[in-house]
Residue, then its C-alpha position, 0 to 999 in steps of 0.5 A: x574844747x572847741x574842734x580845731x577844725x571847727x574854729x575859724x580865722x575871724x575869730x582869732x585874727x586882729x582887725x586892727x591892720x596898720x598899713x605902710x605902702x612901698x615908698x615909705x621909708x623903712x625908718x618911718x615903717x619902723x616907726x609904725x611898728x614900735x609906736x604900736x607894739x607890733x611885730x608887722x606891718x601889711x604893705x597896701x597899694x594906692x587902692x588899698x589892696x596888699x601887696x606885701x608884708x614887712x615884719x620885725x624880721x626884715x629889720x635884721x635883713x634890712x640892717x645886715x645889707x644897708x644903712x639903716x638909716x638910708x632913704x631906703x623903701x619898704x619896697x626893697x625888703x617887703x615880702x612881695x604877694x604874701x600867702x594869705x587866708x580868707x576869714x572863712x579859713x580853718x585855723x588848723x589849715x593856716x597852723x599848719x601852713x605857718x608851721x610849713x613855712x616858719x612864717x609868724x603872720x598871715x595877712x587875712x584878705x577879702x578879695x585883695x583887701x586886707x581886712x586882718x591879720x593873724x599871728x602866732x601870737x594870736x594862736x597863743x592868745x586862744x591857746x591859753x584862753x579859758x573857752x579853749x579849754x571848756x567842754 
């Protein structure tokens, strides 16, 4: 088996980001998400540069504390300047920092830029795959 330490987030993280920016709608953010299967969305400004998560989760919020189907923005329930790891990053060290902080998603940034995301899902992806198990 790989040394955990020695595994890096490139390797298991997503590089396909599907991106909303704060004055989307939540329905159309929604939207992105069911349409592509997945359980978050990374929040980008004009210049492309993060500012914010939106996952399933925040739909529960989203749903306890408005109509739904409200003109609301993504920017009223997005997670503002998510904790992020570089690409570079142990995925022991950013294990252990979702587990810290129940968190299910660490946006992967170069500079400010996403370039990936990685999930728990992710982390049960390698788990579960046969290289992880190899001598």
């Amino acid at each position: 088996m790989d040394d955990i330490d020695d595994v890096f987030v490139a390797r298991l993280m997503t590089s396909e980001l599907h991106t909303v920016t704060p004055d989307t709608l939540v329905e159309d953010a929604a939207a992105v998400l069911l349409d592509n299967d997945i359980s978050s969305a990374l929040v980008v400004d004009d210049d492309g540069a993060l500012v914010g998560i939106l996952t399933t989760t925040d739909f529960v919020d989203i749903v306890a504390k408005s109509r739904p189907k409200a003109e609301t923005t993504v920017e009223r329930y997005m997670s503002r300047d998510p904790i992020t790891a570089s690409a570079q990053d142990s995925v022991s060290e950013i294990a252990s920092l979702m587990v810290e902080h129940g968190f299910h998603h660490v946006p992967v940034v170069d500079g400010d830029e996403p370039i990936g995301i990685i999930t728990t899902s992710d982390f049960a992806a390698y788990v579960s795959s046969p290289e992880a198990t190899s001598a």
